[in-house]
Every structure is written in structure tokens, then in C-alpha cells.
C-alpha positions as CSV (number, residue, x, y, z in Angstrom):
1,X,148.0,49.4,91.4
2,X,150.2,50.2,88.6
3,X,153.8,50.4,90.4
4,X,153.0,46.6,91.2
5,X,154.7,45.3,88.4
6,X,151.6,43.2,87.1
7,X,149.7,42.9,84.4
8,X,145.7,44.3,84.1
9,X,143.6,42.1,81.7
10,X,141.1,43.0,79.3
11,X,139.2,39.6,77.8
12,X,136.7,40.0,75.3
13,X,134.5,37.5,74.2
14,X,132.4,37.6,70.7
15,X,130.4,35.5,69.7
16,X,129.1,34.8,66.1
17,X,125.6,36.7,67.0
18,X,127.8,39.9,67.8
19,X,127.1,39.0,71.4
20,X,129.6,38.8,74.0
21,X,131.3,39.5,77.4
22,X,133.9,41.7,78.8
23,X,136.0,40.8,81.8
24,X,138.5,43.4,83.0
25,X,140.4,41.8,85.9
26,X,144.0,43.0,88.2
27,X,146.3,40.3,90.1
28,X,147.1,42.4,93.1
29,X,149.0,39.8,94.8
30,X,152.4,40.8,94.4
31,X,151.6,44.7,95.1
32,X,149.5,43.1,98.7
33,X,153.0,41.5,99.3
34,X,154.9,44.2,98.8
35,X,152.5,46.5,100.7
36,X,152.3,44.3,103.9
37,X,155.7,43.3,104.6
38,X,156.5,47.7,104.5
39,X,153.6,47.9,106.4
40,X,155.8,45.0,109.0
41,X,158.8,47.3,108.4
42,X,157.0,50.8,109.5
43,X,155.1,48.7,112.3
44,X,158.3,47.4,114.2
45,X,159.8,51.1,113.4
46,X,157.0,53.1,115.2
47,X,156.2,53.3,118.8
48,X,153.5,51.6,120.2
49,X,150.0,52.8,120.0
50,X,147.1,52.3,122.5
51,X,145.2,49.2,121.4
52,X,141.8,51.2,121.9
53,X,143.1,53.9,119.3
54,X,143.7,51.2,116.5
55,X,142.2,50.7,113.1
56,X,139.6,47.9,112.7
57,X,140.6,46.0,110.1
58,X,138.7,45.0,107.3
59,X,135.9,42.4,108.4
60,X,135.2,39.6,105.8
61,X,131.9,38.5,107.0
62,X,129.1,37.0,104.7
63,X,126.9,40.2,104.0
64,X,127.4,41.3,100.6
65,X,127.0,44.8,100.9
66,X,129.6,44.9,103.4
67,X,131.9,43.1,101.5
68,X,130.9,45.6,98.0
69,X,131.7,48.6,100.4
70,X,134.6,47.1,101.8
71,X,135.7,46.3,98.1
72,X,135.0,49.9,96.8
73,X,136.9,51.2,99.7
74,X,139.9,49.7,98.6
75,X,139.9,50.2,95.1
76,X,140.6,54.0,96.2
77,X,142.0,54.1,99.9
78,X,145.7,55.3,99.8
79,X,147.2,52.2,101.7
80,X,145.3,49.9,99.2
81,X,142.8,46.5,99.8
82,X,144.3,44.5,102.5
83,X,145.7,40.5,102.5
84,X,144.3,40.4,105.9
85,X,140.8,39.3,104.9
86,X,139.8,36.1,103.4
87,X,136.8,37.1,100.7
88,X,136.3,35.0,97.5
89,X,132.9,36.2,96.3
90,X,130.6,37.1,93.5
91,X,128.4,40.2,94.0
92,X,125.6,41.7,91.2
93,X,126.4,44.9,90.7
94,X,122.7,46.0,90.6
95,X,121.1,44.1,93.5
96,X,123.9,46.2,95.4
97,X,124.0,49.6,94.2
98,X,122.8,52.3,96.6
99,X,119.5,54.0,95.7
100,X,121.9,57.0,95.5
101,X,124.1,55.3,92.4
102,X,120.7,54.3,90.8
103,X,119.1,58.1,90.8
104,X,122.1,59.1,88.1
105,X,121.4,55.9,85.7
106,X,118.7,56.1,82.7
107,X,118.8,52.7,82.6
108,X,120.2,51.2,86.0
109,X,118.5,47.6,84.8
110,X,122.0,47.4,82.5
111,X,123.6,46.9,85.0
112,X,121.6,43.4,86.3
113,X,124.7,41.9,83.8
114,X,127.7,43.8,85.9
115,X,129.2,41.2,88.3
116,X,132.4,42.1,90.4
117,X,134.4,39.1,91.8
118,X,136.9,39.6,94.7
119,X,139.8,37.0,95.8
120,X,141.4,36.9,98.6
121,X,143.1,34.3,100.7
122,X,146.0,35.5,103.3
123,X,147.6,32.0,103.6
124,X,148.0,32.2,99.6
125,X,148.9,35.7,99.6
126,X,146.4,35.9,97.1
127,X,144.3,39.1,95.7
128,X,142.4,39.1,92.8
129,X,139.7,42.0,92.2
130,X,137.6,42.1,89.1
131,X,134.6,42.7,86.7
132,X,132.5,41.3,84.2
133,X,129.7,42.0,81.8
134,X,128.0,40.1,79.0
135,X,125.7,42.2,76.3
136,X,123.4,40.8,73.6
137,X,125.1,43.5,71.3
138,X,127.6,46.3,70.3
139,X,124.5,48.9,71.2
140,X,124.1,47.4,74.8
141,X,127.7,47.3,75.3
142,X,128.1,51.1,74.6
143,X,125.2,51.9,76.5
144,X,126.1,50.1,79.1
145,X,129.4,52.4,79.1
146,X,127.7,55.4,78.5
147,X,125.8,54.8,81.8
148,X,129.0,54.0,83.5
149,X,129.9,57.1,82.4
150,X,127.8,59.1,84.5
151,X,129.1,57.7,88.2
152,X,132.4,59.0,87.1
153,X,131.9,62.6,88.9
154,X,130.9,61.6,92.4
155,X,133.4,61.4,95.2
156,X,132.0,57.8,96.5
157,X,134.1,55.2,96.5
158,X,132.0,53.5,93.6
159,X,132.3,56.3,91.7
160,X,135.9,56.3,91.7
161,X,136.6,53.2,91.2
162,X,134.4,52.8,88.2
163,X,136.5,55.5,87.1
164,X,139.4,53.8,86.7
165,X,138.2,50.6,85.7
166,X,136.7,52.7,82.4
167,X,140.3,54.0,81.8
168,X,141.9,50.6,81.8
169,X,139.4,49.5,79.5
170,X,140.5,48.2,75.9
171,X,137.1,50.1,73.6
172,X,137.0,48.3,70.5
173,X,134.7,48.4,67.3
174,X,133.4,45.2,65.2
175,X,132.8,43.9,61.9
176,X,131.5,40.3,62.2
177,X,130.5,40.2,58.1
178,X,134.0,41.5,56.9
179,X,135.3,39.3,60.0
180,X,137.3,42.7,61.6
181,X,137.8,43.9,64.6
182,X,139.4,47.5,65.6
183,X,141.4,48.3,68.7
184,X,140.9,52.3,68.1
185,X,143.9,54.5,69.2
186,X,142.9,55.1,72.9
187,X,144.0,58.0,75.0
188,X,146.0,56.7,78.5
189,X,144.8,59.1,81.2
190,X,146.7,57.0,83.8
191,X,148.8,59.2,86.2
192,X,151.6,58.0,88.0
193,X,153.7,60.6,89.2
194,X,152.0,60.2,92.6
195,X,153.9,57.0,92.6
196,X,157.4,58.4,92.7
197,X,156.3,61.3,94.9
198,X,156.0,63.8,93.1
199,X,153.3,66.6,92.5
200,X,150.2,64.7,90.5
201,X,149.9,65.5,87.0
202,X,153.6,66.4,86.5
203,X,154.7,65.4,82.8
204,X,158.1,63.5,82.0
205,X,159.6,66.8,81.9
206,X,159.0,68.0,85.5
207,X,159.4,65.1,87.0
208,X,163.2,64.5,86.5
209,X,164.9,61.8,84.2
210,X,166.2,59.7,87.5
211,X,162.4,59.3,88.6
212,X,161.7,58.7,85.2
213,X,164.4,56.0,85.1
214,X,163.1,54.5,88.3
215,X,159.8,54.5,87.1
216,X,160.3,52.5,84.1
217,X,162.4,50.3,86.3
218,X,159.5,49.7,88.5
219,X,156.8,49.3,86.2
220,X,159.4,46.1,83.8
221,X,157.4,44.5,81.4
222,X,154.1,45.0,83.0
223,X,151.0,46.2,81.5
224,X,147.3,46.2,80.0
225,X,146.8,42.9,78.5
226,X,143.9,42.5,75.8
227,X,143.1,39.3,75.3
228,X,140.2,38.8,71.7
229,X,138.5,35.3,71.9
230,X,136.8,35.5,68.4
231,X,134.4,33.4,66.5
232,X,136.6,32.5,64.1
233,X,140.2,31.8,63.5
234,X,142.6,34.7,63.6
235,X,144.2,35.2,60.5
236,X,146.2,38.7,61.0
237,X,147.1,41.5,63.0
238,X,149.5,44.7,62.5
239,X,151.1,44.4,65.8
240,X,154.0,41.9,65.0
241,X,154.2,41.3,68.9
242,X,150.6,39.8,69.0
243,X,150.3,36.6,70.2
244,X,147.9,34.6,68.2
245,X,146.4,30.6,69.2
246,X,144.2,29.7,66.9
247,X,140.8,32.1,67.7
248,X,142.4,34.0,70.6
249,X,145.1,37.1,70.5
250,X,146.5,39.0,72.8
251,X,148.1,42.5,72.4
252,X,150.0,43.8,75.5
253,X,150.5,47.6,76.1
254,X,153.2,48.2,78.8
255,X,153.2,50.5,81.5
256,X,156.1,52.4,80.2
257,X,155.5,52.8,77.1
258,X,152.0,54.4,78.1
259,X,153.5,56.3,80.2
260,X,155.5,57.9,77.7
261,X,153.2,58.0,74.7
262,X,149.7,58.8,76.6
263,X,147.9,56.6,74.0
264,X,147.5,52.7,73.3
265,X,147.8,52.1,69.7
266,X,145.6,51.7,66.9
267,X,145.5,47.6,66.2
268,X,143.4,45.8,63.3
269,X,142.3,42.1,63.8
270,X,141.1,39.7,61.1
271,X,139.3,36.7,61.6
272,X,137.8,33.8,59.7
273,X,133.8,33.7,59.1
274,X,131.2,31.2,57.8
């Protein structure tokens, strides 16, 4: 996902009640691209195989717990989801989960407000993947991730994926009567040395300053994207490279920099009340 050179998006909503929703979303369209015309390339290079020995691919049909395993799948499969299928769907994440997912959750009925959206359209070379959730208050919203929390040690394909959705996450903490909000400093757990080959978890050191290079070539200007849709007008921000329209702002942390650093920054937001 990350060696894609797109962006991943983080939009928070708050509303004046302290309610809100939180929609983490990746355009994988450009990576799918990339992905299938090597796949073309390696096909026309190889021999031909026996048609019986071939892979199924990825059925599209209508039944929705197909299409959430076939979407879990390729969160975490090594080739990646596939533009082969045609999916543009909306599936609960509770009236899906497997009795085995709901035995490790103290409060499974939080997640009755968890929706994952997949896009997918082969003649538009199109392939968005996504998720949502909307909570009454800061309290649900952290015990909603605190029960995410606990799928993060299985080997399923839902557990890992709700993995790394919680490490692209942007937390943040808020003040709606001082009319504040906090993007705390955030550690970046993201490792991407697989990407260049090389032996996972190797630091900048190991890994060599030409993969380095080629890395940061890779990766450009791409990023996590936070985008704040307030209450109230935004009046200021420390980061001098926010982008601010009128009750929305949006900070950008790049690949490369993260890469590098191992932390998103520390941000402060402040924002007009009644």
C-alpha cells in the first residue's frame, strides 16, 4: 500500500455535542495499476500453466460475507486486492464478524457503528477500500479502539488488517469549551523495508543509502492525510503547512518523512465556539 505513491485519509468529523465520525479511507487505484500491468509483464514472461492448475480469481458475487472475506483477504495477501472484480459495497462490520472475532470483544455491539466500504470497477481502474465509524462521544470513540485493540494478535485476515488500519490512524484529544483540538505526537510503526527487498525491520542504517534514496523516490509527496471538519471556524494551527477553509484543516504527514522520524508530529488546532 504504501510504495503506491498515494495518499491515506484520516477525516474526522466533530460535532458541537462532542459527537462525531471517523473515516479512514486508501485510493489503491494507482498501486492496482501498477500491480496488474507487472502482473501482464511476468504473465507473457512465464511458460504456460495447465488451465486446471490455475488460481480462481476473486468472485464478486452479491453475498456479503463473501465479499467481507474476500476484502480481508486482500488487505493482507502479498500480491494485494485485485482490479479484476467489480464490488462497490457497504458491509456492517458487526452483522459480519465471525462468532470467533466476537468471543475476544467485551463489547462487540460497538461495533454495530463500524461500516467498511469497498470500490472497485475494472473498466475505471478504480479501487477504493475504506472504514467508518460514528460515536456519541470521546468515551465511545476510545472504547471503541480499545476493543479494536484486542483482534490485533490473531493471524486472521481481520485481525491483520484491523491492524494496520489502527496504525494509520490520526488519535486525537478534544476540548470543545476552550474550542481545541490535539493531534498528540504519534509513534509510526509502519515498516517498509520489505518494499525495497530487504530483511523486515531493518533501520535506515542497514538498509543502504541507495535503497533509502529509492525509497524516498518512490514514496514523492505521498502520505497520511488528516483532514478536521470542526464545529467552528478554524482560527490557528502550529503547522505552517496546514491547509485551512474555513471549519476544515488538513495536515499531511509524508511517507518519507515518517519513515525517517518514526513519529507524526505533535499539532494544536483552534477553533471558534458559541
Amino acid at each position: 500500500m504504501l510504495a503506491s505513491c498515494a495518499d491515506y485519509n484520516n477525516d474526522i468529523y466533530i460535532n458541537e455535542d462532542g459527537s462525531g465520525k471517523v473515516t479512514m479511507s486508501y485510493d489503491a487505484s494507482e498501486m492496482m495499476g501498477m500491480l496488474e500491468m507487472m502482473k501482464g509483464m511476468e504473465d507473457s514472461d512465464s511458460e504456460p500453466e495447465d488451465d486446471n492448475n490455475e488460481e480462481p480469481a476473486m468472485e464478486g458475487g452479491d453475498d456479503p460475507e463473501d465479499i467481507m472475506s474476500n476484502f480481508m483477504s486482500s488487505m493482507t495477501s502479498e500480491s494485494g486486492p485485485s482490479l479484476g472484480t467489480d464490488i462497490d459495497t457497504t458491509i456492517n462490520f458487526y452483522n459480519e464478524m465471525p462468532d470467533s472475532i466476537r468471543s475476544k470483544l467485551s463489547k462487540p455491539e460497538l461495533f454495530k457503528k463500524v461500516n467498511i466500504s469497498i470500490l472497485s470497477n475494472k473498466a475505471a481502474a478504480k479501487m477504493v477500500m475504506g472504514m467508518d465509524l460514528s460515536y456519541d462521544n470521546m468515551e465511545e470513540l476510545e472504547e471503541m479502539y480499545s476493543e479494536m485493540s484486542k483482534l490485533n494478535n490473531g493471524e486472521d485476515d481481520i485481525s491483520q488488517s484491523i491492524k494496520t488500519l489502527r496504525e494509520l490512524k490520526r488519535n486525537y484529544e478534544l476540548d470543545l469549551e476552550r474550542g481545541e483540538v490535539i493531534l498528540p505526537e504519534q509513534d509510526f510503526d509502519g515498516d517498509m523495508s520489505e518494499l525495497m527487498g530487504q530483511e523486515q525491520g531493518m533501520g535506515d542504517e542497514e538498509m543502504g543509502e541507495e535503497a533509502m534514496a529509492m525509497m524516498h523516490m518512490m514514496l514523492g509527496e505521498a502520505g497520511i492525510v488528516t483532514t478536521l471538519h470542526l464545529p467552528g471556524a478554524v482560527l490557528s494551527c502550529d503547522d505552517p503547512n496546514a491547509i485551512i477553509e474555513g471549519n476544515a484543516i488538513t495536515i499531511k504527514e509524508l511517507y518519507s518523512d515518517l519513515m525517517t522520524e518514526k513519529k507524526m508530529k505533535k499539532r494544536v488546532i483552534k477553533f471558534e465556539t458559541r
